[in-house]
N, C-alpha and C positions, 0 to 999 in steps of 0.2 A: 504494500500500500504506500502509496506514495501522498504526500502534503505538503503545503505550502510553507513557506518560512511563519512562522511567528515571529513578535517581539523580542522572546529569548534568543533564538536561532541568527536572526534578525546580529543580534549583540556577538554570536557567536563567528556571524563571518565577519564583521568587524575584526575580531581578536585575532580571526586564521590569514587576515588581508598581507600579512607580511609575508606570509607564507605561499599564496597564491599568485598566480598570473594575473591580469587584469581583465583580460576575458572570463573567468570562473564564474561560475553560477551555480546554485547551491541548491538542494532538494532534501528533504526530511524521506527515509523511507526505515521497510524494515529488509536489513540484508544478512543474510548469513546467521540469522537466528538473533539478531540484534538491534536497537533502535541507534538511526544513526542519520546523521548531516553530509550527505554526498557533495563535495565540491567537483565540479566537471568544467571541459570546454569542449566544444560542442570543433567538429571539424565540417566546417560551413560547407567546403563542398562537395564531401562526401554524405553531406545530412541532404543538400538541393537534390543531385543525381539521383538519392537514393527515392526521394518526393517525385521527381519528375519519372523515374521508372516505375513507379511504384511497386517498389522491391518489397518481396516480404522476409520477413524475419529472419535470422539466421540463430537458429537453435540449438543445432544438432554439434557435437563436439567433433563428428567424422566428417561435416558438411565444412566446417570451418578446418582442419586437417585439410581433407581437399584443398581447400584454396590457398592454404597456407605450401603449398607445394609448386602454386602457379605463378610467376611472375605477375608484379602490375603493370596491366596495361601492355605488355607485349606479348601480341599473337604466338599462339606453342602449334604447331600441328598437331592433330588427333593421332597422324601414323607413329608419333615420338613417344604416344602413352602405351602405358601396359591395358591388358582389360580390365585390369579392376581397378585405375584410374578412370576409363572410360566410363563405368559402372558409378564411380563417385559425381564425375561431373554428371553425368547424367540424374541424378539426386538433387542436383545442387538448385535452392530456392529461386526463381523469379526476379531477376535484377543482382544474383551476383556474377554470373558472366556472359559472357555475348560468345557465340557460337554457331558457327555454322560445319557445311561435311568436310572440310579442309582442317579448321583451326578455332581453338577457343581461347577468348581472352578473359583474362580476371579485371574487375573492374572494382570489388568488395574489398571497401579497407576498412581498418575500427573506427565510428562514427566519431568517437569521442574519446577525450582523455581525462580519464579521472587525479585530481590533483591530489585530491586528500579524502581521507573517512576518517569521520570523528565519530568517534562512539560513548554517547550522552549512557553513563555509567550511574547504576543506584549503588554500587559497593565498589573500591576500589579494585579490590583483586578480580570480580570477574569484568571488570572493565580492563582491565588491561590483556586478561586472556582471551577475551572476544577479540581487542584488537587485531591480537597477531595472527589471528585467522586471515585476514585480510595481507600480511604479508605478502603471499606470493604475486599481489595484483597491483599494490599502489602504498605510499604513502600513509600512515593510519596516523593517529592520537586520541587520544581517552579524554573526558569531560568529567572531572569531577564535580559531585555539588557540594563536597568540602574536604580541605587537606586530608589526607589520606594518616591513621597514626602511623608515626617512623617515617614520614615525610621522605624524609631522604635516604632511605632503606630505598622508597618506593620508586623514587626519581631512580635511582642508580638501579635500579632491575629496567624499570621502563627505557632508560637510557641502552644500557646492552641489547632488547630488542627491538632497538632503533625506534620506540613507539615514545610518540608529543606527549605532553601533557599539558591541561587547561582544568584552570580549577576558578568554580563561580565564585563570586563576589558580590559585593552590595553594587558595586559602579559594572558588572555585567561580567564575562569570562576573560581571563586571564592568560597570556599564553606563559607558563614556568620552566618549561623544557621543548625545545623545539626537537621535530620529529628527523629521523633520519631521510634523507633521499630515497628514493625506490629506482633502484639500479639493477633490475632485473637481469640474470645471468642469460638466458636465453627467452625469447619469445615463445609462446605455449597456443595451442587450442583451447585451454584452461583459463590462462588468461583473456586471451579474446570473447571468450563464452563471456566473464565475467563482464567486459564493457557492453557487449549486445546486451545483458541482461539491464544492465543501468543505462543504456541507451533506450529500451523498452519503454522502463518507469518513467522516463524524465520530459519524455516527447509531451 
């Protein structure tokens, strides 16, 4: 379920503004079994193309595999795949490639790039272990609604797994420890899933 910013939230991308691009846009949803503040930027022209073909969704984790094997935007002959490439694109959703009997092109990139997820935490500890669920795809930091005990126990754990931290206030949320970069070792069907899926929520 996805929702609009509130006044808290509101307060909260205030506090993540150093953190973010200036493109960024922000959405309330529930992800990964969590309540959480999605910051995104939307990739304008792959968000047009995908309206003007009116592409449908990319779901499938073998559908996105597929494409993730096809160059962008340069023509592949069909005589250069095996069959059970043939057998994938042929699967492959409405608006992510253009094909004809000669040659298929990929056209499907990730609509959006997620900046940060902050995860609006009612206990310390399991706000910090939901964050890191979110690891393998972007950026995370935890909300608390008040210092954590052992403060600095908690910082120096959330710090080692690279995850923010933001803790409420009377004047709104605070940022206390900034999150690590998300430097992803290798690019995933997993992670792709994951932006289609918050591409989904946010349109």
């Amino acid at each position: 379920m996805a929702t609009s910013l509130g006044t808290a939230d509101g307060s909260l991308k205030a506090a993540s503004d150093v953190l973010l691009p200036s493109s960024s846009k922000a959405k309330a949803l529930s992800l990964l079994g969590s309540n959480v503040v999605v910051f995104y930027s939307v990739d304008a022209t792959e968000h047009r193309r995908r309206r003007r073909v009116t592409a449908q969704p990319l779901t499938s984790l073998a559908d996105l595999e597929t494409l993730m094997s096809l160059p962008v935007d340069i023509p592949v002959p069909m005589s250069s795949l095996s069959a059970t490439e043939h057998a994938g694109i042929g699967r492959l959703p409405a608006g992510a490639v253009g094909r004809d009997h000669s040659q298929v092109t990929r056209h499907a990139v990730r609509p959006l790039h997620v900046d940060l997820v902050v995860v609006r935490a009612a206990r310390p500890r399991q706000g910090l272990e939901a964050a890191t669920r979110f690891a393998p795809y972007c950026r995370r930091a935890v909300l608390l609604r008040r210092p954590a005990p052992r403060m600095d126990d908690y910082l120096n754990e959330a710090s080692f797994y690279g995850v923010g931290v933001l803790v409420n206030s009377s004047a709104g949320p605070e940022l206390v420890l900034e999150p690590q970069m998300h430097r992803p070792i290798r690019h995933t069907p997993a992670a792709w899933s994951f932006v289609e899926t918050v591409y989904q929520r946010v349109r």
